[in-house]
N, C-alpha and C positions, 0 to 999 in steps of 0.2 A: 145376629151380630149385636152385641150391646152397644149402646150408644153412652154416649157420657153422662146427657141426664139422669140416665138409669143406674150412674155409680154412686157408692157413696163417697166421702172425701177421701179415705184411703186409695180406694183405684184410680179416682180423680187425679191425684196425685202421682201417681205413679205412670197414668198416664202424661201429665205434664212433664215428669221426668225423661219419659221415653222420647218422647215429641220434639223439646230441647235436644235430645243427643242430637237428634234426626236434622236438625237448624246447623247451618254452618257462614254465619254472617252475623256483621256488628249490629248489635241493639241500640237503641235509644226511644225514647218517649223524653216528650216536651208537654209542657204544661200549657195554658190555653195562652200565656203570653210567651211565649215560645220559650222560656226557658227548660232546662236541662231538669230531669227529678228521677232519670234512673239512665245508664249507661252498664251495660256487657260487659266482659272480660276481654270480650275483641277489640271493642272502639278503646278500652285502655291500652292496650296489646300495638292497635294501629297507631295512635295516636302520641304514644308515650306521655300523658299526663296520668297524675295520680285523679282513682276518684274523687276526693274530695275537693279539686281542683275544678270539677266541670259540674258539679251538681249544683244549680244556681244560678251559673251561669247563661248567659243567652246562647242558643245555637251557634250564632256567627263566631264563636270559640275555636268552632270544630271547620265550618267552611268558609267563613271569610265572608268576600261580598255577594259569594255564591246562596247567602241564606236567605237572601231575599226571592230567590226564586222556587224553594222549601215557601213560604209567608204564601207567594200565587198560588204554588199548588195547591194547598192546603185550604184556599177560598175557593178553590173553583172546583175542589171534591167536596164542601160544605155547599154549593151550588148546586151542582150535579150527583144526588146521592144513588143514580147508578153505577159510577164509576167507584169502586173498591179501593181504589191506588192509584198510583202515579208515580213512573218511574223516570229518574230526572239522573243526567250524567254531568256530575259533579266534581269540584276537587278539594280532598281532605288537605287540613294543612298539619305536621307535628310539629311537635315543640321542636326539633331539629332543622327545623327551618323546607323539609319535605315537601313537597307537594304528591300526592298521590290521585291518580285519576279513579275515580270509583263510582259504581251504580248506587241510587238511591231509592228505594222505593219510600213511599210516603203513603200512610194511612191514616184518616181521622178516626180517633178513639169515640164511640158514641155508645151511652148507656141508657134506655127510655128517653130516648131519643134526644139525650141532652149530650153534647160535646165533652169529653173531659181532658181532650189535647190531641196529640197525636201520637204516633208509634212510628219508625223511621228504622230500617236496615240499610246496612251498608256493603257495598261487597266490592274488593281491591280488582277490578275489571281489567288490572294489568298483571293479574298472577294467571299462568294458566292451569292449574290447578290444585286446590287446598285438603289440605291431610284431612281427613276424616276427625270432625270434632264429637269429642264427649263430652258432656256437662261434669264441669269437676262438681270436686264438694263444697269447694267454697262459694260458687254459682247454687247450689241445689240449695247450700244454709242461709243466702239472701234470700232464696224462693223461700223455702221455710219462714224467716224470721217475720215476712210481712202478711206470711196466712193469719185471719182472723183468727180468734181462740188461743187459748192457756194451752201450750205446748212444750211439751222437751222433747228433745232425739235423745237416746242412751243406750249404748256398747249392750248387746245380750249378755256377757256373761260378767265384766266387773262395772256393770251400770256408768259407767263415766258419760259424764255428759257432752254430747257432738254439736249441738245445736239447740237454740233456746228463741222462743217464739217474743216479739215485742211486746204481746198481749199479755204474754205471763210475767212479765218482768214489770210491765204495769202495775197488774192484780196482786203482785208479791213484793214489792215495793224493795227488786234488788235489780244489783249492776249484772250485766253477761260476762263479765273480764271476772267476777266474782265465781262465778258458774263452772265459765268452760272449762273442760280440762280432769273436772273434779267428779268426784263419783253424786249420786243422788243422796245417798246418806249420809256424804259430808255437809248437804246445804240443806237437807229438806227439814221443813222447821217441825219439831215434835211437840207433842202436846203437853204444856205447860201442867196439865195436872194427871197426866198419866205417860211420861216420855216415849218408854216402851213400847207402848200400846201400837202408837199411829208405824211407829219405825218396823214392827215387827208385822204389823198386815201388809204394810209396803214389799215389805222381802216376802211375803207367802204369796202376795199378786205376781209381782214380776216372776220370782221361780214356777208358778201355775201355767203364766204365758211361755214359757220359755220350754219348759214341759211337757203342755198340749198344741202350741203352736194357735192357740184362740186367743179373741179380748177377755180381758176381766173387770169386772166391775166393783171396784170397792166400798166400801161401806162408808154412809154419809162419816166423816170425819170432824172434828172442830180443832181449827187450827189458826188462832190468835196469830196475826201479821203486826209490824210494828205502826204505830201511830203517826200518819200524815205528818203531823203538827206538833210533835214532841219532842223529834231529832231522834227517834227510835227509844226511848226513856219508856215509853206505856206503848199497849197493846189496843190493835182493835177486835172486837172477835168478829170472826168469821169462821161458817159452815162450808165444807169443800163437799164435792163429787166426784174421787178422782176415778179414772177409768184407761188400765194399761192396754194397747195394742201392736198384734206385732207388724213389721214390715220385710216380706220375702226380697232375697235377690233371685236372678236367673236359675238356680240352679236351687231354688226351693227352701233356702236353707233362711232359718231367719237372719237378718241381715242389722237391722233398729228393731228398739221397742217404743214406740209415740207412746209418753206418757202426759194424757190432757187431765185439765180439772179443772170443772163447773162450780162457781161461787153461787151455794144458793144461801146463803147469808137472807136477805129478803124472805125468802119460802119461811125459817125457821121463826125472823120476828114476826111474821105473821100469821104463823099458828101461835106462839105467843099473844100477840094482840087479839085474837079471836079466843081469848077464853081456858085456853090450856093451859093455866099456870099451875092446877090441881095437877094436872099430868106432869106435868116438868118437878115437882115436888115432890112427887112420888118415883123415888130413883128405879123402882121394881120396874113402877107402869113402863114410866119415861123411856127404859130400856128399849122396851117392845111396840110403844103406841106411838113414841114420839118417832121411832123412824118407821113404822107404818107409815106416819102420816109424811114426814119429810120422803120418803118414798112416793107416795100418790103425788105429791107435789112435784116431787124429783120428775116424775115421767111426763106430768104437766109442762113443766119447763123445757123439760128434755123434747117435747114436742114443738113445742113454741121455736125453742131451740134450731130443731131441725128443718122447721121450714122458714127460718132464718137462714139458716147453713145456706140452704136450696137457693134460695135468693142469691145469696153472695156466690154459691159455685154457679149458678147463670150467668153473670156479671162476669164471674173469672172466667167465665168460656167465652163469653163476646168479646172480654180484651184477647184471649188466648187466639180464636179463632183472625181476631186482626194482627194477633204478632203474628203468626201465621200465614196467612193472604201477603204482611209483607217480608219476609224472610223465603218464600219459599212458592215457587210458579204453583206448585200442585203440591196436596197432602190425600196420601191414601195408604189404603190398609187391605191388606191379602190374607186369604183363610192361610192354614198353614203350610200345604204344598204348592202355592202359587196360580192355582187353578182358577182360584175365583179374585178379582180384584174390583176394587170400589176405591172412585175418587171421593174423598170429604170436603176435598175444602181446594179453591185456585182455579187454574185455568184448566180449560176440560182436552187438553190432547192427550191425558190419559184415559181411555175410554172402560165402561164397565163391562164384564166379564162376567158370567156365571159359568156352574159346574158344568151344565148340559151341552153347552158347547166347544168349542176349541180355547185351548187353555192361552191366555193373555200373551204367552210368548208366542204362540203358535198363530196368535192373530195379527199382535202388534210391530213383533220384530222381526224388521226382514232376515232372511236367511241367513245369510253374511254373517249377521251377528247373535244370529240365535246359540250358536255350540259355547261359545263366550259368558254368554247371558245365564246359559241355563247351567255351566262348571261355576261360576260364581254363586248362582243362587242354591244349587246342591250344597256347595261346600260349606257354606252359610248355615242349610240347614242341621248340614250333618255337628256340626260347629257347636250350634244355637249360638251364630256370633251379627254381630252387625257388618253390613259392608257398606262397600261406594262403587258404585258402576257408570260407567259413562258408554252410552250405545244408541244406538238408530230407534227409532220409532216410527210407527204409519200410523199418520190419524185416520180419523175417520172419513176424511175427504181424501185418501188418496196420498196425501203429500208427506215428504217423508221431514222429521227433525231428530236433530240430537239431544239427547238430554244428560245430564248428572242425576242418577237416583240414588239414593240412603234411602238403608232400610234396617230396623230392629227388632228383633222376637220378642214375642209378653210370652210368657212362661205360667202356667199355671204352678198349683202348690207341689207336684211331683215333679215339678222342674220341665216337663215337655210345649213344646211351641203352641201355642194356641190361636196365635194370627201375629201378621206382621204388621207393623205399622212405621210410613214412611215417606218422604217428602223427595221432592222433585224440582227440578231446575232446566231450564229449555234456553241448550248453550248454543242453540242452531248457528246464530251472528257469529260469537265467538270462534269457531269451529271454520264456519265459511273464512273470516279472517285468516286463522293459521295456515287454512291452505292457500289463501290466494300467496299469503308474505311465503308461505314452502313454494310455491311454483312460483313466484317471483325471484326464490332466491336459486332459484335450478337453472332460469331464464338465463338469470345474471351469471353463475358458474360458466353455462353452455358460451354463453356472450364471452366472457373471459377466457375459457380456452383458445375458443374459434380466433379471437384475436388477436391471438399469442400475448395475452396480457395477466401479468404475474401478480399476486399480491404479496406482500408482507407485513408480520405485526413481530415485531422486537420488545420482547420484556425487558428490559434493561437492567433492574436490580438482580435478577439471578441470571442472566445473560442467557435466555430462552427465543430466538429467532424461530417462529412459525412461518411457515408461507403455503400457497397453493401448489398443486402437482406442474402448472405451467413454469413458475417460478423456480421450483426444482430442479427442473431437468433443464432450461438454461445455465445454472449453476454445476451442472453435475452432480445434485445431492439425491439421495433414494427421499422418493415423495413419501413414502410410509415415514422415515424419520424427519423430514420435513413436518410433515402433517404435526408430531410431536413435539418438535422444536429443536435446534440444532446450536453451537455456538456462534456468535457473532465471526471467531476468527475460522470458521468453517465455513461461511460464503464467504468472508473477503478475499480467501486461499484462491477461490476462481477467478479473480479478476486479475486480468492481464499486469505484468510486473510494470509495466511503464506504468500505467494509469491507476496501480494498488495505492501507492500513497495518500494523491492527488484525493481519491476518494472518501479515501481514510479520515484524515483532516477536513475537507465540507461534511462529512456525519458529525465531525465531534465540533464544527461552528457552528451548525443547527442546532446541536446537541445544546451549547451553551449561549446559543441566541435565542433559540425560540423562532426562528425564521424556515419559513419553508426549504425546501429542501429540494434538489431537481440537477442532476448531473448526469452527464451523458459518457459513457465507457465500452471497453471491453471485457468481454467473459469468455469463458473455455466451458461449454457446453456438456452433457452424458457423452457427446458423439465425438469429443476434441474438436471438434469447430470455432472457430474464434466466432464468435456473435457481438453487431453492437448493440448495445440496451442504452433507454434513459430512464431512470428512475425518477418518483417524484415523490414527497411525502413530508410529513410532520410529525412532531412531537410534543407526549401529551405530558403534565408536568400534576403531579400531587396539591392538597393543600399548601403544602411546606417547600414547595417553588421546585421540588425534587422530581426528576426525569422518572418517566414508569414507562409508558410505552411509546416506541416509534411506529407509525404504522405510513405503511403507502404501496403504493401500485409501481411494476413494469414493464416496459412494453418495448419489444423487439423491433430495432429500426435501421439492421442489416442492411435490407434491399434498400432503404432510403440514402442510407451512405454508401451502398455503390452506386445508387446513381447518383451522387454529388459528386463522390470521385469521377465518374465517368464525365459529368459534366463540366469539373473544373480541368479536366486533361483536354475536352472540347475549347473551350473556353479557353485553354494556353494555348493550343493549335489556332485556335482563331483570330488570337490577338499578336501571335505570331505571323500568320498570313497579313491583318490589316495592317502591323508594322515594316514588314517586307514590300508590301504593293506600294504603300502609301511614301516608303523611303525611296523606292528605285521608282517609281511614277516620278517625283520631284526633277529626277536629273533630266529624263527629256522634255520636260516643261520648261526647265532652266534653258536646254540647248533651245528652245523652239523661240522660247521669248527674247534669246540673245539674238536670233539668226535675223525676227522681222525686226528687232531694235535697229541691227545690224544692215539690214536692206534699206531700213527708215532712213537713216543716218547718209548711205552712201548714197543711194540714188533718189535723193530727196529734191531735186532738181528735176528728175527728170518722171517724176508723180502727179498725177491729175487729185486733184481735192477726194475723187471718189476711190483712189488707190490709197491715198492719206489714213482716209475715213476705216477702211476694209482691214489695215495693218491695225490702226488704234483698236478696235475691234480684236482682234485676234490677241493682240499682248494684253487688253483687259480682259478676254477668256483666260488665258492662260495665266496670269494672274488671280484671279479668282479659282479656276482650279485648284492651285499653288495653296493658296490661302483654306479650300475647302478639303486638299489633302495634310495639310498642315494642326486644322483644326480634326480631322476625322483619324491622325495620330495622336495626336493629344489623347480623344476619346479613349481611344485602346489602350492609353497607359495609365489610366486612371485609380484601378487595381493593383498593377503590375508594379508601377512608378510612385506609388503615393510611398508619402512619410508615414513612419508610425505615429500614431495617435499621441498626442501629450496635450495638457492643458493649455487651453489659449484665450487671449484676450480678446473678445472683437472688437475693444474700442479702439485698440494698438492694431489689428487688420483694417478697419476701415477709415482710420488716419493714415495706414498705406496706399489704401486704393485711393483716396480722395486725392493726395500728392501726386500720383502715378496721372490722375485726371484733369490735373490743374488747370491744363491748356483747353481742355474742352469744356470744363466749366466756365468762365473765363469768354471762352469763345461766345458759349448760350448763355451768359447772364446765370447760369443756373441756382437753386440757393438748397442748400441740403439739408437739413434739419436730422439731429440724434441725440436721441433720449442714451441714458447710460447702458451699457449692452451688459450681458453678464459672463464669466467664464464657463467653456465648453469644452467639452474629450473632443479633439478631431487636428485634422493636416493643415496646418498653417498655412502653406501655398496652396490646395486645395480649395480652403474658404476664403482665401484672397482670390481666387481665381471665379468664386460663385457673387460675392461682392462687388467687382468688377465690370463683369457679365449683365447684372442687373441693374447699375448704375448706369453704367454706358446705354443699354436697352433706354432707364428713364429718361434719358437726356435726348441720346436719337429720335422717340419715338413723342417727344412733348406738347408737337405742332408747334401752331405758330405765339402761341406763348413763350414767354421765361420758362424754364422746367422750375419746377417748384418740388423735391425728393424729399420725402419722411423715412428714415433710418429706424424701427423700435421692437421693442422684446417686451413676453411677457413669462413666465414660467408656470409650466402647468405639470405637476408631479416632477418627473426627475429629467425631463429634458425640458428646453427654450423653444418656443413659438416666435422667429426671426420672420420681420417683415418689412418690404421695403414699399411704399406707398409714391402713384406720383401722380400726375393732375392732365396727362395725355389723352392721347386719342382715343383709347382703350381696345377692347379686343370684344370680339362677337364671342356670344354663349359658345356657338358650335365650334369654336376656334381654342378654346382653352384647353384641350388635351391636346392638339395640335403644333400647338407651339414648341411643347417640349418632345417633339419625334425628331429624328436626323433632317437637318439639310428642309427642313420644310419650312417656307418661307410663305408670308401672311402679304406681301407687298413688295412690287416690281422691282431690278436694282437701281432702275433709275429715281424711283421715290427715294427709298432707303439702304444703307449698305449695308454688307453683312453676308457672310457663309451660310446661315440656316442652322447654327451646329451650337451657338452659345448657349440657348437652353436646356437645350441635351446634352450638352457640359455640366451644365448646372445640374441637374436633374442626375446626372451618372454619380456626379461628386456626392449631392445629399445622399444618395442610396447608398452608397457606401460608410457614410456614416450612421447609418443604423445597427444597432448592437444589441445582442439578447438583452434581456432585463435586469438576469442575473450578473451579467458582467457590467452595467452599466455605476458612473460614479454612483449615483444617488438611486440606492434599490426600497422606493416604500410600498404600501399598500396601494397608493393608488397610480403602481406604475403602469402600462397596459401589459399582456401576458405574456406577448409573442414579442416584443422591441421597444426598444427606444430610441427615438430620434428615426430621420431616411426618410421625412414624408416632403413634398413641396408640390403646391399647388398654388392658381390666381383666382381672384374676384376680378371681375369689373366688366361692365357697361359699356358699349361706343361711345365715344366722348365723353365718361364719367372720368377717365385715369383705370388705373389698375393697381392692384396689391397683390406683389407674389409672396409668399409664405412659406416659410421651411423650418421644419423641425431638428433641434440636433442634441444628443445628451449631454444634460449639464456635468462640467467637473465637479472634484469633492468638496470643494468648496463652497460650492453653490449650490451643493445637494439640500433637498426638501425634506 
């Protein structure tokens, strides 16, 4: 197998062309102070700046504050010169304002062991896979233009010139914009005292090469360049050596002519200075001795020359062999039926192979994906084309990866394959990713069926409604055109005609709020079944504040509204019985408590103290009864009996209650303090009745102090945190759930009076003032999910006092 030392610059080159195809990632190299001095067609591609915009520049152009962590790596592979590279995950930023997540690899550039920067690939780690790259020609004529040496590229048959080397445009003291475009005999300068001459060997070399498909070498020439220092006005002279060569493509045929040329200008004044000026006077001699001699000389140089070349082609294989290392996991090269494979250059999980044994597929790729592996690389062959493969691999330890391979044919001069050459990429991570996120999202379908849970995405400018197969067949639509997209007025068609409008109207206030979205209805199902659903969702909006998609989920909540139904028909049976019991219990309470009134009264003469005692007794049972079936209808009508909700003032409620208590404040000295309250959605006599309830509670329960009551609010999102604070006897930790159960009483009736039932009045009334979210006055971000308003609970200590607290949703007014 030739190695590359072993080529001269023509293969060398053609190898580096090959090499590039086989690279498919952004370039860059940085200079030792990290800025920017060559950049790709990719990183232009990726990043949308022009070249001339990054070259100069400092890295941190390209990644932000991310470049400092490129500055670490790059000391600590100048640290560690084992380490080859260092791959760092990065984020590119473009002029678009983009961000892009992308692989870096980093490599220090080093030549005799001295540093000359670094070399840096990029690769966009959020694509899953990139088109097969080929080095255009405007990539191959940068590579050209900065090869060492007096070069042109030119067309085989009207010589136009493709490409023109920096070094000739030096040595020839002209522009490239002058050049390109144009044939060689528009620009190639003629000889001042024979024009003909130099113009007419020029066309017998090239048509020679073009002819025999070899170099040619022409004949020393003298061809006066214009003068440095004159403004082009005078000439300098100079001796050329020019020398045409051709360059194959694939299929054998010549493709360019490289036409180079050697200034031995030097060689000829110094056979001059050495004595030959009898020869140069003698036009006969001169002919024949003076390029004898500029010949011995010519091959002198030409030698000097070449192991010069050899130097600089070393040099370009250490930078190349590090573009390489970071562009690409592995580089290798296969005879030409695959049989034999050799890594060059990277990580070694592609392993070597010779003829004598089993052929590279038959070693390396499991079964699975060997029939795959080996229709691509036939067709390839039979092709003579390049491809891209992505398939399994076994190292050599056993353990299996995936890789990306590219790979290209070198074609000798009859155009047939003669090895392949080709770079590799180990996407193992990659790969593992896409299948955990595919079995994650199979998880989640199975998950969404199983739970009867629907999705939907609404394109809204061309009125495209997608959904899932669950989503579907609650609607009655075929999931195959579902799957496609359907119109918007083709699922509204299923929802129930009572509830179609209703719906209609909250899509198109989401539509033009930007508010979430969540409504609860009915549907007519594939089976005509009525189904209820509640939908939930939002809506995504353009640069240009313009609706594009709505998207959200469904979920069937049938069984949950028949058992609501089922429980509110419980629920009216129940408050039906506690209104019945609790209404005819009263009348023989009445008759009982009139009858021992009635015994008291008549035969109160003829009563001992302990018959007195026994009847008092009885009519304060039966009073308190009276009072506990009284208070446990109340209960029951709480629901049944309230007002509808309208906005209310609680400083105009508990200026009613405090009237209402005048005698009892009054009585206890009490003193009540209240901060300004705010407006609330809720039953006026309901919160008079919860006010009440706990004012009365402060006062009774104050001991032997003054009561001393704190009235005050605070707002926390869209409902009021009401609290009424007093300075009593307080209540035990284990007693604070207690309070508010039916009929459960904390102290004898001889200490304190009381049913057992006012906190549980209390307590029925808040919970009935809680309201979805959505219907709540004041709907913001920080409302809670499930309600607003319907909470009340206490703080307090034994002998600290106590604070019962209750929540209620603020009116519109007062919303947050």
């Amino acid at each position: 197998m030739t190695c590359w030392n072993d080529a001269d610059e023509t293969e060398a080159l053609q190898h580096y062309r090959t090499l590039l195809n086989a690279l498919d990632d952004g370039i860059y190299r940085l200079d030792t102070e990290g800025r920017l001095v060559a950049v790709n067609d990719d990183i232009v591609e990726m990043t949308g700046y022009a070249r001339e915009d990054l070259l100069g520049e400092h890295v941190s152009v390209l990644f932000g504050g991310d470049s400092v962590r490129i500055e670490r790596a790059v000391d600590r592979l100048r640290a560690n010169s084992d380490d080859p590279n260092e791959v760092l995950d990065l984020t590119l930023e473009t002029t678009e304002g983009d961000h892009l997540r992308c692989e870096v690899r980093v490599s220090v550039l080093e030549v005799d062991d001295t540093v000359q920067g670094t070399i840096g690939t990029v690769r966009d780690v959020s694509e899953c896979k990139r088109p097969e790259a080929e080095t255009t020609e405007a990539t191959f004529r940068r590579l050209f233009e900065n090869v060492p040496g007096n070069y042109l590229i030119v067309q085989p048959e009207d010589y136009e010139i493709v490409a023109v080397s920096d070094a000739y445009l030096e040595a020839t003291m002209t522009e490239r914009s002058e050049m390109l475009g144009k044939t060689l005999f528009e620009i190639f300068p003629n000889n001042p005292d024979d024009p003909a001459d130099g113009v007419e060997n020029l066309r017998e070399s090239l048509e020679s090469v073009a002819a025999t498909g070899e170099a040619d070498v022409m004949p020393v020439t003298h061809y006066p360049i214009p003068d440095r220092e004159s403004d082009g006005d005078e000439f300098e002279e100079r001796w050329w050596s020019p020398i045409n060569s051709p360059v194959f493509d694939g299929a054998g045929e010549i493709d360019y002519i490289v036409h180079s040329v050697e200034d031995i200008t030097p060689v000829v004044e110094e056979l001059r200075a050495d004595g030959e000026r009898e020869l140069l006077q003698d036009p006969d001699a001169a002919d024949s001795q003076l390029a004898s001699d500029i010949v011995l000389r010519g091959q002198e140089l030409l030698q000097q020359a070449t192991q010069e070349a050899y130097e600089q082609l070393r040099e370009s294989e250490e930078r190349f062999r590090a573009l390489v290392t970071t562009t690409s996991d592995a580089v290798f090269s296969t005879n030409a039926d695959w049989s034999e494979l050799r890594s060059l250059e990277g990580a070694d999980f592609l392993a070597d192979t010779d003829e004598r044994g089993p052929s590279w597929i038959e070693k390396h790729v499991p079964p699975e994906d060997r029939p795959r592996v080996r229709e691509t690389i036939d067709d390839a062959v039979r092709t003579k084309r390049s491809f891209e493969l992505e398939h399994r691999v076994v190292r050599e330890d056993g353990t299996v990866a995936w890789i990306v391979s590219r790979a290209t044919p070198l074609l000798d001069e009859d155009g047939e394959i003669t090895r392949w050459l080709g770079a590799a990429n180990d996407v193992t991570e990659r790969v593992e990713r896409e299948r955990y996120l595919e079995d994650a999202k199979e998880r989640l379908e199975a998950a969404t069926e199983a739970g009867a849970v629907g999705t939907w995405e609404w394109h809204i400018p061309d009125d495209r409604l997608v959904t899932g197969t669950s989503f579907a067949k609650k609607f009655g639509i075929d999931p195959d055109a579902a799957a496609e997209g359907v119109s918007f007025d083709r699922f509204v068609s299923a929802i129930h005609g009572d509830d179609r409008e209703r719906v209609e109207q909250r899509i198109e206030d989401a539509i033009e709020s930007g508010e979430q979205y969540e409504e609860e209805y009915r549907v007519w199902n594939d089976d005509d079944d009525l189904r209820w659903v509640v939908a939930r969702g939002h809506v995504e909006y353009d640069d240009d504040g313009d609706p594009v998609t709505f998207r959200g989920a469904l979920t069937d909540i049938t069984e949950r509204k028949q058992f609501e139904r089922r429980l509110e028909k419980s629920n009216e049976r129940l408050e039906q019985f506690a209104y019945a019991a609790s209404h005819d219990l009263q009348e023989p309470l009445r008759m009982v408590a009139s009858y021992l009134q009635l015994l008291e009264h008549r035969y109160a003469d003829e009563l001992d103290e302990d018959a007195e005692e026994f009847i008092a007794f009885a009519v304060d049972g039966a009073d308190r009864m009276r009072e506990m079936i009284e208070g446990l209808l109340e209960y029951s009508r709480v629901e049944t009996r309230g007002d509808p909700f309208e906005p209310v003032d609680l400083d105009a409620v508990l200026a009613d209650v405090r009237a209402d208590l005048q005698l009892a404040i009054e009585e206890s000295d009490a003193e009540i303090e209240s901060e300004s309250l705010p407006r609330v959605e809720g039953d006026p006599e309901q919160l008079r009745q919860v006010f009440q309830n706990l004012l009365s509670n402060a006062i009774e329960y104050s001991g032997d102090d003054p009561p001393r009551v704190d009235v005050s609010a605070v707002r926390d999102g869209p409902e009021a945190i009401v609290s009424v604070s007093d300075e009593g006897i307080g209540i035990d930790a284990d007693d604070r759930e207690r309070v508010f159960e039916v009929f459960q009483r904390l102290h004898a009736t001889d200490e304190h009076s009381g049913a057992g039932i006012g906190l549980a009045l209390c307590k029925r009334i808040v919970e009935r003032h809680s309201v979805r979210a959505s219907e709540a006055s004041s709907h913001s971000a920080g409302s809670r999910s499930e309600s607003v308003g319907g909470e009340i609970w206490v703080d307090s200590e034994p002998g600290e006092g106590a604070t019962f607290s209750f929540t209620l949703p603020l009116a519109d007014a007062d919303g947050v």
